[in-house]
C-alpha positions in Angstrom: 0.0 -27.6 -23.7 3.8 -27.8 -21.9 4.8 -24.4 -24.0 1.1 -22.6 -23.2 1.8 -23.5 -19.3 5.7 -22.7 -19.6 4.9 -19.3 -21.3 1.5 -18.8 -18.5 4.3 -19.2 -15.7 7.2 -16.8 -17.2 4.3 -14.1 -17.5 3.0 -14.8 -14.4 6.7 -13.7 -13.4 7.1 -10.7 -15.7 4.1 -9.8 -14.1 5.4 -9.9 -10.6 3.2 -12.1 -9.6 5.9 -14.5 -9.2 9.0 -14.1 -7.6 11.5 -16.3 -7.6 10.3 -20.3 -7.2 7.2 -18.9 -5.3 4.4 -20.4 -7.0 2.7 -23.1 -9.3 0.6 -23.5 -11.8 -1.1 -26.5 -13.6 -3.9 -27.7 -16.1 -5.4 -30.8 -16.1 -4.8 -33.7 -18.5 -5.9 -36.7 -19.4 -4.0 -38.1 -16.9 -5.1 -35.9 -14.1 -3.0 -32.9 -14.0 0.5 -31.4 -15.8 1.9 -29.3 -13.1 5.4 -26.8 -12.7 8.2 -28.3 -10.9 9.1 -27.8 -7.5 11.5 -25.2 -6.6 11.5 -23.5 -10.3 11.5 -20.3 -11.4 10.0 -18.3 -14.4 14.0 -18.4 -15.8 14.5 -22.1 -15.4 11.1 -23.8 -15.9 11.1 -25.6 -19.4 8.2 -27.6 -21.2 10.5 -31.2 -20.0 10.6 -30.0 -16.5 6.7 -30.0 -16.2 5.2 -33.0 -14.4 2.5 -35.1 -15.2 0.8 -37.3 -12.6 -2.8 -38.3 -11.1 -4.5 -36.8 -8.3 -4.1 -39.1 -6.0 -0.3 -39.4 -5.3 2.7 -37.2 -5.2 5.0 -37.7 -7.9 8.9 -36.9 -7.5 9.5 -33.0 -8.8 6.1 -31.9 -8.8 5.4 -28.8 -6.7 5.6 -29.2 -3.1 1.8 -28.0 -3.3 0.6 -30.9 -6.0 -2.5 -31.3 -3.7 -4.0 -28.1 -3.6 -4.3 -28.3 -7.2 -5.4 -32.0 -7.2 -8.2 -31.2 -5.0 -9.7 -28.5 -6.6 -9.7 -30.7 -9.9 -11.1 -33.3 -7.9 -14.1 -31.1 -6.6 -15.0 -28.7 -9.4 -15.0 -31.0 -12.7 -15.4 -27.5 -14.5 -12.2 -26.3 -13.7 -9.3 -26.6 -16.0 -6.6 -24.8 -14.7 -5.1 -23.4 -11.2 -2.5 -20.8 -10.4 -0.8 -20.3 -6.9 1.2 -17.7 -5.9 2.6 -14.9 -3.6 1.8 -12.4 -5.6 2.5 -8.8 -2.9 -0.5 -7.6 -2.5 -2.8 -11.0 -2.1 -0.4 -12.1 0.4 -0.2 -9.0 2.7 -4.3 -9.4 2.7 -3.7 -12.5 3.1 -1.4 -12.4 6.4 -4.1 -10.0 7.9 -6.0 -13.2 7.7 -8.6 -11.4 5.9 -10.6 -12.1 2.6 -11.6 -9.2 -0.1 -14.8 -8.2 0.5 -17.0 -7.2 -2.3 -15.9 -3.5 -3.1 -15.7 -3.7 -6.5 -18.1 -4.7 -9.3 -15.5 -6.7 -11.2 -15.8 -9.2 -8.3 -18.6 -10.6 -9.7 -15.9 -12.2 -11.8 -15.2 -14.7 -9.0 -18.3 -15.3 -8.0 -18.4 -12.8 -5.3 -16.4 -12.0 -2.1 -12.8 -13.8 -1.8 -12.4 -15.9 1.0 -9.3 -16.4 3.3 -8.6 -19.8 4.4 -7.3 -20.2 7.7 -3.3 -21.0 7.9 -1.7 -24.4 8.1 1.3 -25.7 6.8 2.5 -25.0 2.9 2.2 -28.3 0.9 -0.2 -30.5 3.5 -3.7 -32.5 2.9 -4.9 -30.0 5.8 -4.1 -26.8 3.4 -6.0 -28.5 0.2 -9.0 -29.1 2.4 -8.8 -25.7 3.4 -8.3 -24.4 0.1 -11.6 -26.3 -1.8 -13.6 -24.9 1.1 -12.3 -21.4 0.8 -12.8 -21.4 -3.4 -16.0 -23.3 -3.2 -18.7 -21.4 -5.2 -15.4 -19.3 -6.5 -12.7 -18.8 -8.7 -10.3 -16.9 -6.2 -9.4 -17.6 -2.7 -6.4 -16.3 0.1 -4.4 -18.5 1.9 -3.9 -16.9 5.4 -0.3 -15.8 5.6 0.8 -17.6 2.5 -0.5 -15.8 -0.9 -3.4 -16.6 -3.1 -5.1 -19.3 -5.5 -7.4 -18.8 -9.0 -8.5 -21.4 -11.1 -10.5 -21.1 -14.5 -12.4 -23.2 -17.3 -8.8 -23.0 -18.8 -5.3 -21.9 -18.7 -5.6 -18.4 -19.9 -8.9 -17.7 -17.6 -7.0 -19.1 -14.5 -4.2 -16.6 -15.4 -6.5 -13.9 -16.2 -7.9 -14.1 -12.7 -4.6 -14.1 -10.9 -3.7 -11.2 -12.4 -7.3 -9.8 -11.4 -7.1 -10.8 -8.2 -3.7 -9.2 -7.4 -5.0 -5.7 -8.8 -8.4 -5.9 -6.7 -6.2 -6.8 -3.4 -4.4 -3.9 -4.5 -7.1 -1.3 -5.1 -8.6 -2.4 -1.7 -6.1 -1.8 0.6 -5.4 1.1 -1.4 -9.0 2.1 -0.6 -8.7 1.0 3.1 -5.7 2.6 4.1 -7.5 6.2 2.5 -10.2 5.6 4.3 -13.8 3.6 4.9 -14.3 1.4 2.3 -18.1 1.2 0.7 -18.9 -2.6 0.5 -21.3 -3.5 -2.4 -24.7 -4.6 -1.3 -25.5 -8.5 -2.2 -28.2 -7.2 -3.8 -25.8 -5.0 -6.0 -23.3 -8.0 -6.6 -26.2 -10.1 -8.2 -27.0 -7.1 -10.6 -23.0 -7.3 -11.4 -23.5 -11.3 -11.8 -26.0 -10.8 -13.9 -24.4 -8.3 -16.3 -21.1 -10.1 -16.6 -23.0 -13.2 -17.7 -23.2 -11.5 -21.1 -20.0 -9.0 -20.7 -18.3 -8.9 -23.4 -20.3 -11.2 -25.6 -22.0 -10.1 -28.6 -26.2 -9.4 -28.4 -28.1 -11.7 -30.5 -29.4 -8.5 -32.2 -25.6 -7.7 -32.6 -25.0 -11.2 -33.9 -27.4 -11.2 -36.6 -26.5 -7.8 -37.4 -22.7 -9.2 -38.0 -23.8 -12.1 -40.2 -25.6 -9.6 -42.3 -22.7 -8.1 -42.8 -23.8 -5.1 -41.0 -22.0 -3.3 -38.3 -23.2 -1.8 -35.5 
């Protein structure tokens, strides 16, 4: 698990969703949760650098932000992974102290609109109750004027939605700054929910097709 969350972190930076030692990433464990260092970067994080430590605590070297991820653990027992960072466009959304409204079917991915928590200080209790309330019912949330959080049933999910996340923030002020941008209907986000609750999975008539040895 130390290489899988070393490697998530270095492409997290080859992505640009990292930039320098602004972010932080972690899985949960046995233990509680394995976690990136403070102050490290996609160039100097190493699998003996991570920390592992409960949720209850800080531990010397974890990330300055341990508690945002220890509360989501704490609250969604489904989650597996989180990712935090200042990825450029989720933060400039972010620091209009706005959410994303749902413009885009792929939303439906998080569960619907992305909330903004209001600001407070980087690395306080105050920020991690913000943050479970803002993700609640989600996989995404902003943090105003600070950047953005995703979490997942595991690591490569939690990744997979940062990297969503930072496109969709994209795309929308993209949209916004051409013009009026169409919000989906709540009625059409449940029709979206629906569908992506068998996207990308194989049909059962599909399935038994395959272990016919029949293609479709």
């Amino acid at each position: 698990m130390r290489d899988a969350l070393v490697a998530a972190y270095r492409g997290l930076g080859r992505a640009g969703l990292i930039h320098g030692n602004s972010g932080n990433i972690s899985v949960r464990s046995a233990a509680g949760m394995l976690i990136s260092p403070s102050g490290t970067t996609p160039e100097r994080i190493t699998p003996e650098s991570l920390v592992e430590m409960g949720l209850d605590a800080a531990v010397p070297g974890a990330s300055s932000e341990w508690a945002l991820h220890a509360a989501i653990y704490g609250e969604r027992p489904e989650i597996g992974a989180v990712v935090h960072t200042h990825s450029d466009a989720c933060t400039a959304l972010a620091c209009l102290g706005e959410g994303l409204p749902a413009f885009h079917y792929g939303m439906a991915g998080f569960g619907g609109d992305v909330r903004c928590a209001p600001y407070v200080t980087f690395g306080t209790p105050e920020l991690a109750e913000l943050t479970v309330a803002a993700i609640r019912g989600r996989l995404a949330c902003l943090l105003a004027n600070h950047g953005m959080v995703t979490a997942g049933k595991d690591l490569a999910t939690a990744v997979f939605n940062a990297e969503t996340l930072e496109r969709m923030c994209r795309q929308y002020l993209l949209a916004r700054a051409a013009g009026s941008v169409r919000i989906l209907s709540a009625e059409e986000m449940r029709a979206a929910q629906d569908r992506y609750k068998t996207y990308g999975k194989p049909s059962r008539s599909s399935s038994r097709r395959l272990r016919a040895g029949v293609a479709d």
